[in-house]
N, C-alpha and C positions, 0 to 999 in steps of 0.2 A: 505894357505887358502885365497880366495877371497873379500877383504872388500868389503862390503856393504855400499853405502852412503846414512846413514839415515835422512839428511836433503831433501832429493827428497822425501822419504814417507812424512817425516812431511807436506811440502809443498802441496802435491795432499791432505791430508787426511786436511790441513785448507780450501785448496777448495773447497773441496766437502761437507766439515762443513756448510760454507760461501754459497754453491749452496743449499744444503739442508735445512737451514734458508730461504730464498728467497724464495723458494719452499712453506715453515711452513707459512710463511706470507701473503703470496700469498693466500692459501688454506684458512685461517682463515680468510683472507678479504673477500672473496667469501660468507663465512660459517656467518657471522656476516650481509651481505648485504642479502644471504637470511632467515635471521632469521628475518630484518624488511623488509621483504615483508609478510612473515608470520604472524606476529605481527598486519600489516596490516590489511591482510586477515582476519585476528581471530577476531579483532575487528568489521569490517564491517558485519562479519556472527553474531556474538553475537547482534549485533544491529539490522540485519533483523529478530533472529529469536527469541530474546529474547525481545518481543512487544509486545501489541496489534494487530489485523487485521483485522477489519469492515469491513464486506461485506454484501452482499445479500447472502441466501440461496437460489436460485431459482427464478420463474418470478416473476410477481405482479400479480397477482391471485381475480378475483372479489369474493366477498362472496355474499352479498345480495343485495337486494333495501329495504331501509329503508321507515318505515310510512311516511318521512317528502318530501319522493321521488328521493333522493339522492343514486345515487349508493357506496357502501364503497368498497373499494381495500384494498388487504392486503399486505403486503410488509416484507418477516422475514429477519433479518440482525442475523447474527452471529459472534462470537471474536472466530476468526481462528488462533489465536497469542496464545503465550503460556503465558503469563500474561494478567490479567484485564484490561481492560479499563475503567478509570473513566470519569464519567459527560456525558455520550455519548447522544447526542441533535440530533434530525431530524429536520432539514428545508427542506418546502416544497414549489415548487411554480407553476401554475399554470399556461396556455397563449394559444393564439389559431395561434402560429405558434412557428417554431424553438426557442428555448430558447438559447443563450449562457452561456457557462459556467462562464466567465466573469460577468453574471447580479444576480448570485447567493451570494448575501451578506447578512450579519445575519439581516439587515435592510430591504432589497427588499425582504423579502419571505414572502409569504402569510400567511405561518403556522409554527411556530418553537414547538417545544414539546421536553421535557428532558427525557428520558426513565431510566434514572440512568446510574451505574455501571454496566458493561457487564466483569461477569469469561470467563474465557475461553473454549470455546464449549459453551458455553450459547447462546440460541439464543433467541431472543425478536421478536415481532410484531408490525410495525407501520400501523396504519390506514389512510386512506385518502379517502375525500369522493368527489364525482363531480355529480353536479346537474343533473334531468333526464333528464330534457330539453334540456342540452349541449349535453349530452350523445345522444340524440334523433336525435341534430342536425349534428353530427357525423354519424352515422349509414347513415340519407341522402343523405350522402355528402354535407350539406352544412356548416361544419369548423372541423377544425383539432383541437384534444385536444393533447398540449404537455407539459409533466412534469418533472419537476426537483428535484430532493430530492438528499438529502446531507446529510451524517452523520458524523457530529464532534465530535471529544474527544481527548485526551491528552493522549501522549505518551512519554514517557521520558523527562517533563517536557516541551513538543511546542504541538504546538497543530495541528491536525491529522483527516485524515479524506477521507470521499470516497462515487462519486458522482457518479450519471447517470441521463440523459436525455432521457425521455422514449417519446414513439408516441402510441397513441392509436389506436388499429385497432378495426373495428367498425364489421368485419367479424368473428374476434375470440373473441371478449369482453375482448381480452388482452390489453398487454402495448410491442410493441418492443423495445429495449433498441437502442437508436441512439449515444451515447457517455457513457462514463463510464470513473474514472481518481482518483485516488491516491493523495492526497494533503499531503504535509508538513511530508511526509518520508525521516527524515535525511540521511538512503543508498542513493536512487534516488539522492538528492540533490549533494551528494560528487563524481560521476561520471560524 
């Protein structure tokens, strides 16, 4: 009978032990590198979608002319986010040319108003009114009415918020929106 030398199997079979390990560790480096990406991921979705999200419903919409002669605009904002927003505040501000977003500060607005806490799907109405006379001068062409309205509230303890800069057109007694911008959304910020 033929001996067999069983030290050549032991030797391939610690090899292929030893390659097999490398292999394992290898895999589970992989496996651990994308579980924090995912971790990642998970977190940044949970943050965009577990929020508040103030917006507008729609345009700005004139309703009447008031006894005092003042046209009132109506403006609905709605919490598109799947939790409440508390404290939610409109600033509003007024000027007879382009407005920067920059010049909108809780101190340079014309008008600030707190409308409370907004649930989610709630939608609220802010008012604003602009005199006939401007309106008048408008329609002549002789100045442009531009507005800026901001709406702030707090979102996972910083504070949040979502602006536009609108032009009045004197043809359709609308507002077109010229800028629109997202404030103090910690996703935004971490990209």
């Amino acid at each position: 009978m033929p001996s067999f030398d069983y030290n050549i199997l032991e030797t391939l079979g610690s090899l292929a032990t030893a390659i097999a390990s490398v292999i394992l560790v290898f895999l589970l480096w992989r496996t651990v590198k994308q579980m924090d990406y995912t971790v990642k991921l998970s977190k940044i979705q949970t943050e965009h979608r577990f929020r508040p999200w103030i917006g507008p419903e729609g345009s700005i919409k004139h309703l009447n002319t008031t006894k005092e002669g003042a046209h009132q605009f109506d403006v609905v904002i709605k919490n598109f986010g799947e939790l409440p927003a508390s404290n939610v505040t409109a600033f509003y501000k007024l000027k007879n040319e382009m407005i920067d977003k920059s010049e909108i500060t809780k101190t340079s607005v014309d008008n600030k108003f707190n409308l409370g806490p907004l649930l989610p799907n709630m939608e609220k109405h802010y008012w604003f009114y602009i005199d006939s006379d401007l309106i008048k001068k408008a329609v002549n062409e002789e100045t442009q009415i531009f507005i800026a309205l901001f709406f702030g509230y707090e979102a996972m303890g910083k504070q949040s918020g979502y602006g536009m800069i609108s032009q009045y057109d004197s043809k359709t007694n609308t507002f077109v929106h010229k800028d629109m911008w997202v404030e103090g959304d910690p996703v935004f910020q971490e990209i």
